[in-house]
C-alpha positions as CSV (number, residue, x, y, z in Angstrom):
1,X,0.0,0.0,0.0
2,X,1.1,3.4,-0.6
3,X,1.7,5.9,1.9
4,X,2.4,9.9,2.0
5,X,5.9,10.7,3.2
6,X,6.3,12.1,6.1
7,X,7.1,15.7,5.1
8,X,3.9,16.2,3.0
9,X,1.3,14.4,5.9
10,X,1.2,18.0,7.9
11,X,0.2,20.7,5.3
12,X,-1.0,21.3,1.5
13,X,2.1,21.1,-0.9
14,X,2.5,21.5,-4.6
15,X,3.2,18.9,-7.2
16,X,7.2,19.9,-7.0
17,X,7.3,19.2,-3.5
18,X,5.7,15.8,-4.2
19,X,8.8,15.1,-6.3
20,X,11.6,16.5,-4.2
21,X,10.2,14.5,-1.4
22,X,10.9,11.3,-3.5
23,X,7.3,10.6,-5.0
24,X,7.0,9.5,-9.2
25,X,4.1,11.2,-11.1
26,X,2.7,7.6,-10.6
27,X,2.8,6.9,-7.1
28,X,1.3,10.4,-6.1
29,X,-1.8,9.6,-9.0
30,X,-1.6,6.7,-6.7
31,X,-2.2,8.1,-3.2
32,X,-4.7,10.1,-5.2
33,X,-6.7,7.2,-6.4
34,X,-6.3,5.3,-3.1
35,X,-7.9,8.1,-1.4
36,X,-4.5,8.9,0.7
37,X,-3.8,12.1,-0.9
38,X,-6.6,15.1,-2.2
39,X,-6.4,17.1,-4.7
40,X,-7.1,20.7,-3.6
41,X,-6.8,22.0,-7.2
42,X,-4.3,22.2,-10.4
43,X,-0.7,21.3,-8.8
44,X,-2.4,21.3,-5.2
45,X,-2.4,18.6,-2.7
46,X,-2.5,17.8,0.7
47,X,-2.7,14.0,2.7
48,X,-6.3,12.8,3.2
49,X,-7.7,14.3,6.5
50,X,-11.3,14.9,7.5
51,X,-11.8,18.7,7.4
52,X,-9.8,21.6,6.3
53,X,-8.4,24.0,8.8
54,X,-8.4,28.0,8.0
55,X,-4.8,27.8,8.0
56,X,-4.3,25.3,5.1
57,X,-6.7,27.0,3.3
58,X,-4.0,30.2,3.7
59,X,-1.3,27.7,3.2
60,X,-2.7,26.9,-0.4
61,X,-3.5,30.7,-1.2
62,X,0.4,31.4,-1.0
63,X,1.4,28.6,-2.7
64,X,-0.7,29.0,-5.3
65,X,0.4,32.8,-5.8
66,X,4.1,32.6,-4.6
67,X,5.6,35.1,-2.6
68,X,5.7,37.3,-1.8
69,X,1.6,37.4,-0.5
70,X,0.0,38.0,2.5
71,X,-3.6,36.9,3.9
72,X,-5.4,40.8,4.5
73,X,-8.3,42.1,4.6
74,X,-11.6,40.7,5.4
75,X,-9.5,37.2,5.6
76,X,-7.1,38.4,8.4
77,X,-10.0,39.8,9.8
78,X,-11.8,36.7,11.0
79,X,-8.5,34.9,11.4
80,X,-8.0,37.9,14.0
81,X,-11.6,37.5,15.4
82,X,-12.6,41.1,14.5
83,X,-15.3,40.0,12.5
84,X,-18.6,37.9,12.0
85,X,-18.3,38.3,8.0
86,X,-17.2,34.6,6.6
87,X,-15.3,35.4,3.5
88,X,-16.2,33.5,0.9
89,X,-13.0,33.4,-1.1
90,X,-9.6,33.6,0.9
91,X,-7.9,37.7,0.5
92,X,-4.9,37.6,-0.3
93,X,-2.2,40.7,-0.9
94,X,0.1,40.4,-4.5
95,X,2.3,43.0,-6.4
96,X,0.7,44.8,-8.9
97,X,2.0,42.5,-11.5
98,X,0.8,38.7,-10.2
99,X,-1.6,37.4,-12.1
100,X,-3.7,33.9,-11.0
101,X,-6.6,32.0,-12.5
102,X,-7.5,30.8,-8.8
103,X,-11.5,31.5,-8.7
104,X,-11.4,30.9,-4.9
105,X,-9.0,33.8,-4.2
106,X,-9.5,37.5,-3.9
107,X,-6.7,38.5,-4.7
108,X,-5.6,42.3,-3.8
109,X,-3.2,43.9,-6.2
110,X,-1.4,46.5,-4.5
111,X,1.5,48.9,-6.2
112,X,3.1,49.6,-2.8
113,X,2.9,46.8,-0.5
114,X,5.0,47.8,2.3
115,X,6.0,43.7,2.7
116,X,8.2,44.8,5.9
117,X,5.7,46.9,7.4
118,X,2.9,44.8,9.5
119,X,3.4,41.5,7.9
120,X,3.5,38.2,10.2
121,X,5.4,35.2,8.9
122,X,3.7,32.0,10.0
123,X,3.9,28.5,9.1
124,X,3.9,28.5,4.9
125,X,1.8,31.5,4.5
126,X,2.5,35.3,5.7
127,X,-0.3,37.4,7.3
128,X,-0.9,41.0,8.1
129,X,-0.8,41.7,11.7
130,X,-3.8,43.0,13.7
131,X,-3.5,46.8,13.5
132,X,-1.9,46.6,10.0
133,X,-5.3,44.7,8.6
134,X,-7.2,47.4,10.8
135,X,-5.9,50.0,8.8
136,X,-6.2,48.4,5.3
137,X,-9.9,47.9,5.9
138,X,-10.2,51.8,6.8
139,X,-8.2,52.6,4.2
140,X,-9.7,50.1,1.0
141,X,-13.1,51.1,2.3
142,X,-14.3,50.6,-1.1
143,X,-13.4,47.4,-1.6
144,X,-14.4,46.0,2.1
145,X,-16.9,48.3,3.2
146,X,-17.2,50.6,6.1
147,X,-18.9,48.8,8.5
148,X,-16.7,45.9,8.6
149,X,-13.6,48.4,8.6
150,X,-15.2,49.9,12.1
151,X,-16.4,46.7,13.2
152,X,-13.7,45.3,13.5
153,X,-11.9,48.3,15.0
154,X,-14.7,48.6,17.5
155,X,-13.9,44.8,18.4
156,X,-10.4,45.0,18.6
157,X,-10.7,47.4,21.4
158,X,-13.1,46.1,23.1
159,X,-11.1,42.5,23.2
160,X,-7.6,44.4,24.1
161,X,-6.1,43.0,20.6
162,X,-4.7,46.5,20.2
163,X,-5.4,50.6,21.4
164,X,-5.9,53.6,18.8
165,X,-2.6,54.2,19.6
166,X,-1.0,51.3,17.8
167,X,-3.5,51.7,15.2
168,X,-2.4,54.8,14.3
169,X,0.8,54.4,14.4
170,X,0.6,52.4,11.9
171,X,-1.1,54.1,9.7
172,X,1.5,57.0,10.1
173,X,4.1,54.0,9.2
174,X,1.8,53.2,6.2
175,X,1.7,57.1,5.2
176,X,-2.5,56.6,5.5
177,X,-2.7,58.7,8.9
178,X,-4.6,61.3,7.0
179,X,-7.1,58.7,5.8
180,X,-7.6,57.0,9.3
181,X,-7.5,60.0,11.2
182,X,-11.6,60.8,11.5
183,X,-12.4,57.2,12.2
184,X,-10.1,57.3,15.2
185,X,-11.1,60.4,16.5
186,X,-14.5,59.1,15.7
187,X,-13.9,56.5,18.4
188,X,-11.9,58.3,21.4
């Protein structure tokens, strides 16, 4: 019988990894047919376990796109707690010139990322940190809504995840002070 090795039975990996790790094309459509291995989509696979987790969802986003990415937005957002919206699609920050097919991504475009500024590495995928997705939400309004950008700011304080302080600082990091100014003023 066929089994996974050992370095692909913890996270989603890509067809590549499969071979470095010492797996034929055959053995891996294998573990495919035998039900050991899923495939999450074109090049995407993961060992057979009952339910997906939020983070291998984020693991597959960055794989799929590369790096650099980040999870942001309304994504981060319930990853941080600071929201009852479920996103539908997983967010996920790109330079302005990554492209993807991916139907289950939103995928954010950006032409001045700021990839030091806010941006948590974790385990196979990067996301933006608490007061960092804060301000994007304020900042994209357009693209997120309003309410969900106060919402979650509302929630954060309330919870102790942050203070308008750190918020703001980061903005002012982020050169958007200007933009988040009334909401936090709004709030003090």
């Amino acid at each position: 019988m066929n089994k996974v090795p050992l370095g692909l039975r913890d996270k989603p990996f890509t067809f590549n990894q499969a071979l470095e790790s010492g797996l034929t094309r055959r053995q891996l459509k294998g573990l495919v047919l035998a039900g050991e291995v899923e495939q999450l989509a074109r090049g995407m696979y993961r060992a057979a376990q009952a339910d997906v987790s939020e983070e291998d969802q984020f693991r597959v986003a960055s794989l799929r796109v590369g790096k650099p990415s980040a999870i942001c937005l309304v994504s981060a957002l319930a990853h941080h707690h600071l929201t009852d919206t479920i996103p539908k699609k997983t967010w996920i920050m790109v330079p302005i010139s990554k492209r993807t097919t991916a139907r289950d991504l939103k995928v954010f475009r950006t032409r001045n990322p700021d990839w030091e500024i806010g941006i948590e590495e974790r385990d196979g995928y990067a996301i933006t940190s608490v007061e960092r997705t804060l301000v994007d939400c304020l900042m994209y309004r357009t693209r997120v809504g309003t309410r969900i950008g106060v919402e979650g700011l509302r929630r954060a304080l309330e919870s102790k995840q942050t203070t308008l302080g750190k918020v703001m600082d980061m903005a002012v990091k982020l050169k958007s002070d200007h933009r988040i100014r009334p909401y936090i003023e709004a709030l003090a």
